[in-house]
N, C-alpha and C positions, 0 to 999 in steps of 0.2 A: 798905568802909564809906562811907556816905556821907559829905563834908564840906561846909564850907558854902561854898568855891570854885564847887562845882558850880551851873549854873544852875536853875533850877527848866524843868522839860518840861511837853510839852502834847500830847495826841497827840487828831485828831480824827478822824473814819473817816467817811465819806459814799460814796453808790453814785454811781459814775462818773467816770471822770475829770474829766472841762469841768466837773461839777459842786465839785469840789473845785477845778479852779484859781480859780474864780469864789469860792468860800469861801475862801481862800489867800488873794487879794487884797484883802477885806473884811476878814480878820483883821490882818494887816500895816499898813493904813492907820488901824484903828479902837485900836491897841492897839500897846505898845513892846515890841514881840518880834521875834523873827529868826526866819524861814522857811527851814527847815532842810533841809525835802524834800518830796516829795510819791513815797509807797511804794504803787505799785500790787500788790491781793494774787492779780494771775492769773486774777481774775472781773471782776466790776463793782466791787468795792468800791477804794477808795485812801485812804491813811493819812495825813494831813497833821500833820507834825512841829515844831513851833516849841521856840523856849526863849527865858525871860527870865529878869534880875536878880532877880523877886521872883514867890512865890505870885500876888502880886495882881495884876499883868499879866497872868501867864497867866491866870487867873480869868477876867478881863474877855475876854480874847481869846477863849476856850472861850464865853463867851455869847454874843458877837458872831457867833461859828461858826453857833452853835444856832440863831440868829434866820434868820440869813444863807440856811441850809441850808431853813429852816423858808417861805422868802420864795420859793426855788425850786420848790416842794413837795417837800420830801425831807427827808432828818432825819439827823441828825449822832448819832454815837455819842462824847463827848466825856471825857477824863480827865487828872490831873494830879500827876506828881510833884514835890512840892516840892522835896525835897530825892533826886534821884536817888541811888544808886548810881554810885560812878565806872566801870563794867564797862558800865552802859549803852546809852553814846554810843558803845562799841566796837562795839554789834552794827549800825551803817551806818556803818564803816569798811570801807576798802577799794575799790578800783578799779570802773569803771561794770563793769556785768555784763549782754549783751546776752541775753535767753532765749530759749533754742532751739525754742522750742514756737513762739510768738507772735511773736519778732522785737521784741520792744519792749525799754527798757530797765528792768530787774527794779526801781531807784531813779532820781528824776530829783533830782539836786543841783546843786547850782550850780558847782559846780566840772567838772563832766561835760559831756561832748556839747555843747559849745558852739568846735568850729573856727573860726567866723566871724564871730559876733555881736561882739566886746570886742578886732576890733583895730584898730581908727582910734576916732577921735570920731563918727562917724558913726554908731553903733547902734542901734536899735531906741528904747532906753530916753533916748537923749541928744537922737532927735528928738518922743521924747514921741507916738509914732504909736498908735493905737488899735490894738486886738488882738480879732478875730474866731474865737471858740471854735466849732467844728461836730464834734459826733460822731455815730456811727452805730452800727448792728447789722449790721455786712454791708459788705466789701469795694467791692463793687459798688458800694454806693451811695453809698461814700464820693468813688470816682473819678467817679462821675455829678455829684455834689455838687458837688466842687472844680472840675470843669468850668465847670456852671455859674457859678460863682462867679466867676473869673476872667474869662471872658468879661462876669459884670454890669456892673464897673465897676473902677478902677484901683486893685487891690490886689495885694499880692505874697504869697508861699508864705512862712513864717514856718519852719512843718514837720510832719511828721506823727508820733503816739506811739500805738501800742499796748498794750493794756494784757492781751490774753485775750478770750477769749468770744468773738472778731471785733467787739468794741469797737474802733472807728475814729476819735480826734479827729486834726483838720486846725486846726492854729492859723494864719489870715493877718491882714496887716497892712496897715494905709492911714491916709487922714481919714476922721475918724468916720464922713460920711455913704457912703463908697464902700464901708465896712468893714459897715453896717446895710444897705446896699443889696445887696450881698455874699452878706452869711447871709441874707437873707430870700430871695432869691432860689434859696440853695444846700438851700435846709430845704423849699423846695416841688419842687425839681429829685429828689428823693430818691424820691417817688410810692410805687412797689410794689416797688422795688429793694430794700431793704432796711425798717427802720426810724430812724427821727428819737429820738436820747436826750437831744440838748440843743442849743441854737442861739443863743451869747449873744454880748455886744459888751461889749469893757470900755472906755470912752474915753479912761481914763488909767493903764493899770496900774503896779503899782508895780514899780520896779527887783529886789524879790526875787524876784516871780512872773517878771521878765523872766528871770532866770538860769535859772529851772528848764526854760524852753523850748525845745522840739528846734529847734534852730540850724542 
């Protein structure tokens, strides 16, 4: 049964990975909620998870998505339990689950797949470095892409996530202008190799979108 310990949920669904970290991070900074995951469903689509203190956060936050999604060209499929069920939050417990089909990881949490990022002060998030989203339709063109990219200008490999379909996002990191210099370079390096599903730069992202990143 539910009680009212429980936080209220938010669940928003959009096509594409980079498209949903990019909504993740818009929701997080516009609204007082906690980024709880981002659940790819094995195609193009992925599930982004939050929860807060009250209906009316999430509320805000689920608009914020809509717009957000809506500013990318794409569209959010948006909903909200107020008062969850405590059985819930049990069905994304449990250990990272790597899938065997695709290779990616089936939830990205923040507590998972992060060896490297969170053990000095020196992290990602602590120096506030810009974050470069590139995904693709095709293997190929992903390794053409980061080529690229690496060679534009002084950015480094953050990491790569899977999601199915040969959906390919590459997250790297720099100053902002190395990290736009980067993707735009990596998003015309792609040609006939594949296709281009999304090519964004966040300047500042936020510490929760940081956790969810392959490390």
């Amino acid at each position: 049964m539910p009680t009212k310990s429980n936080p209220s949920l938010g669940f928003i669904e959009v096509r594409h990975l980079s498209i949903a970290a990019i909504v993740a991070d818009t929701v997080t900074k516009s609204a007082s909620v906690n980024l709880l995951g981002l659940e790819p469903a094995g195609t193009e689509l992925t599930l982004i998870r939050i929860s807060a203190k009250s209906p009316a956060e999430i509320k805000a936050a689920l608009e914020a998505a809509e717009n957000e999604a809506a500013r990318l060209g794409s569209e959010a499929t948006t909903t909200m339990l107020p008062k969850p069920d405590s059985n819930i939050p049990k069905l994304n417990e449990g250990k990272m689950i790597i899938n065997g089909l695709y290779g990616g990881r089936e939830e990205l949490k923040p507590n998972d797949y992060q060896p490297n990022k969170f053990e000095s002060n020196t992290t990602m998030s602590k120096k506030q470095k810009a974050i470069g989203i590139l995904e693709t339709q095709g293997l190929t063109a992903s390794l053409a892409a980061s080529d690229a990219m690496f060679k534009a200008a002084d950015v480094s490999l953050v990491g790569k996530e899977k999601i199915g379909a040969a959906y390919v996002t590459i997250v790297i990191e720099g100053d902002v202008a190395a990290v736009n210099a980067a993707i735009e370079t990596g998003a015309e390096a792609i040609g006939q190799l594949g296709t281009l599903i999304a090519a964004h730069v966040i300047a500042r992202p936020h510490d929760d979108l940081i956790a969810l990143l392959p490390g």
